[in-house]
KOLBA-760647 format. One line per field, with one value per atom (N, C-alpha, C): residue in one letter; atom name; z, y, x. Coordinates in steps of 0.001 Angstrom, whole numbers. Each point is the difference from the previous one (the first is absolute). Layout:
BEGIN
code: A,...
site: CA,...
Z: Z,...
Y: Y,...
X: X,...
***
This chain:
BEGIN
code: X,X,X,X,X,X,X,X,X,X,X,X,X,X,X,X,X,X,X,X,X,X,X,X,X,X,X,X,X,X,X,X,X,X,X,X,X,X,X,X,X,X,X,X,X,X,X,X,X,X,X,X,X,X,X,X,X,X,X,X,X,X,X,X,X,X,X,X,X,X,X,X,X,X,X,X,X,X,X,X,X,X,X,X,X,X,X,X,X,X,X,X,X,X,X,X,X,X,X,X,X,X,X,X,X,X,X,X,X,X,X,X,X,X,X,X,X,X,X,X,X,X,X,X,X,X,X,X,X,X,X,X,X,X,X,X,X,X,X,X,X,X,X,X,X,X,X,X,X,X,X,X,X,X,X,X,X,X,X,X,X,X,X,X,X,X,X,X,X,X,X,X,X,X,X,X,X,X,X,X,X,X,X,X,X,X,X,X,X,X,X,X,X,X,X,X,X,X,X,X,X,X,X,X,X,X,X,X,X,X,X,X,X,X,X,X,X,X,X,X,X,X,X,X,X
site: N,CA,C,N,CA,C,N,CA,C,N,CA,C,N,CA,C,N,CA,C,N,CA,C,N,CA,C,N,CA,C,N,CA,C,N,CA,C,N,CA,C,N,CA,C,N,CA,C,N,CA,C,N,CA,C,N,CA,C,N,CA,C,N,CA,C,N,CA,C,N,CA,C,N,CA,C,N,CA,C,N,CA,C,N,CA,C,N,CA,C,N,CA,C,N,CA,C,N,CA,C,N,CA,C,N,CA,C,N,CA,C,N,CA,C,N,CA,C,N,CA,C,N,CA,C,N,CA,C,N,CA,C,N,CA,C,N,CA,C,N,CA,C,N,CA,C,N,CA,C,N,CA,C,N,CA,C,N,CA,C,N,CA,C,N,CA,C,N,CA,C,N,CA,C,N,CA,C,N,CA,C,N,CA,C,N,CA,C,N,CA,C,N,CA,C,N,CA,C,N,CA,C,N,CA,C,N,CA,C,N,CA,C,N,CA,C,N,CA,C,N,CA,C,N,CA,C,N,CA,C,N,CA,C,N,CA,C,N,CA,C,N,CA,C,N,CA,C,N,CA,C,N,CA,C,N,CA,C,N,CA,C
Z: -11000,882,1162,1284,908,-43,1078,562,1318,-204,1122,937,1219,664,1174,-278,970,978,1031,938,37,786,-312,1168,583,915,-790,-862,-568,-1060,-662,-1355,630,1103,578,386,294,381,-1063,-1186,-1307,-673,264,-453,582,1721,550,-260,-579,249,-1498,-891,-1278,207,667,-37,780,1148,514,-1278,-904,-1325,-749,-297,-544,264,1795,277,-281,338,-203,-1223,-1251,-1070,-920,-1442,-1005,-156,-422,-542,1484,899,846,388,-24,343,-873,-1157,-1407,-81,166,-155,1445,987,974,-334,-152,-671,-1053,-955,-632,311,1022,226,955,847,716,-836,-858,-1178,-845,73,-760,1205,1345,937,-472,408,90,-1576,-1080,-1085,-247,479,512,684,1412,808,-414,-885,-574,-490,-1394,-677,916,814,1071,1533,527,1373,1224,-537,766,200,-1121,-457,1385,1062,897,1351,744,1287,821,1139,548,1285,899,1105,849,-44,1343,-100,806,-346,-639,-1875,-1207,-367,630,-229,-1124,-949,-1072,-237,-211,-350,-1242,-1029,-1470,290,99,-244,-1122,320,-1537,-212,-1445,-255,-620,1045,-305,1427,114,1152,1941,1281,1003,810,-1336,562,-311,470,-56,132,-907,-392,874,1021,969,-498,-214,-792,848,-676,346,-1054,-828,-942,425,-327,-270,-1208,165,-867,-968
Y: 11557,-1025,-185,-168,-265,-1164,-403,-1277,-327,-1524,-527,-920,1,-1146,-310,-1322,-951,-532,217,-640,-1608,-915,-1251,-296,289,-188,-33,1309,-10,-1006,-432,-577,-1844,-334,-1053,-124,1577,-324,-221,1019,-403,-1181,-726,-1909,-594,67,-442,220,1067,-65,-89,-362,-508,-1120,-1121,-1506,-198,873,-126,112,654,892,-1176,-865,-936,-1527,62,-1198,-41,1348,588,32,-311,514,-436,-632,-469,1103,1242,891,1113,-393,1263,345,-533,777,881,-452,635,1113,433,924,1277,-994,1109,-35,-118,837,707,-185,952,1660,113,502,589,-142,355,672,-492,674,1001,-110,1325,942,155,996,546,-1189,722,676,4,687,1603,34,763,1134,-524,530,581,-724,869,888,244,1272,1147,-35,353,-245,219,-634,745,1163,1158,-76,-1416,-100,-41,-909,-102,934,256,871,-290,1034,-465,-349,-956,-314,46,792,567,-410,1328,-1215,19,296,-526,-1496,-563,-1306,-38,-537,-288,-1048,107,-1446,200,-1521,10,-1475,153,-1415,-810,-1640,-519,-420,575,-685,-1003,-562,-1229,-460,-196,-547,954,-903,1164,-623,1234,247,1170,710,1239,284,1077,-87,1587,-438,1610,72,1149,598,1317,472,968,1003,937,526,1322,-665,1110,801,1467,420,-242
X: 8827,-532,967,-481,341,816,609,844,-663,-948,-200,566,-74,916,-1072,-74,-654,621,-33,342,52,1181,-70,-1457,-379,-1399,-1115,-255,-964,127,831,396,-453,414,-670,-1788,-414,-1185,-534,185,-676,52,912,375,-948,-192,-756,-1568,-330,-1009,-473,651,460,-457,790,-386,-1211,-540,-1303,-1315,247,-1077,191,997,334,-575,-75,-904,-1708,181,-1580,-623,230,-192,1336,-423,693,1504,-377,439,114,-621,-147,1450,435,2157,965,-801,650,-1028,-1274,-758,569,138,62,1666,891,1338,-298,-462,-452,-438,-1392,-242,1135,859,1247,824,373,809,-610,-1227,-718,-163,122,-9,1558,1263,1098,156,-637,157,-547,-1153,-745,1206,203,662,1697,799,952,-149,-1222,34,-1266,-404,-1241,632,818,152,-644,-644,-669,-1587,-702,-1376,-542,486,-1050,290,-540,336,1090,764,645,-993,494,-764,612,1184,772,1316,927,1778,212,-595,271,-272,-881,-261,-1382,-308,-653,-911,-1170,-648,-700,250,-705,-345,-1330,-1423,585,217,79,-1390,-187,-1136,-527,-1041,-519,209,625,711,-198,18,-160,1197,1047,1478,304,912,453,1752,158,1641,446,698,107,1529,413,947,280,1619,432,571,-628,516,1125,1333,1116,116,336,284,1073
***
């Protein structure tokens, strides 16, 4: 398995948009981390699953949710 590292940017947007899912919905902040954490799980042992889209830049859909986790897989 891979080693992931989040950026402190991204690691804020996902809070943020954490407590937004949260106003919206009982549970909706804890479901959509969830689903965040099941991409970056995904993406350690798979970091090649989705296409490159140029540059080496990466995108994996969370699902449920219309957010997206753009990544950079090193060898």
């Amino acid at each position: 398995m891979r080693r992931l590292v989040v950026r402190r940017e991204a690691r804020a947007d996902i809070l943020e948009a954490r407590t937004w899912y949260d106003r919206d919905t009982h549970d909706g902040g804890d479901r959509f981390l969830y689903a965040v954490n099941a991409v970056f799980k995904t993406l350690a042992v798979a970091p090649n699953l989705w296409p490159d889209l140029g540059q080496g830049v990466r995108r994996s859909p969370v699902r449920g949710f219309p957010y997206s986790v753009y990544y950079f897989a090193d060898e």
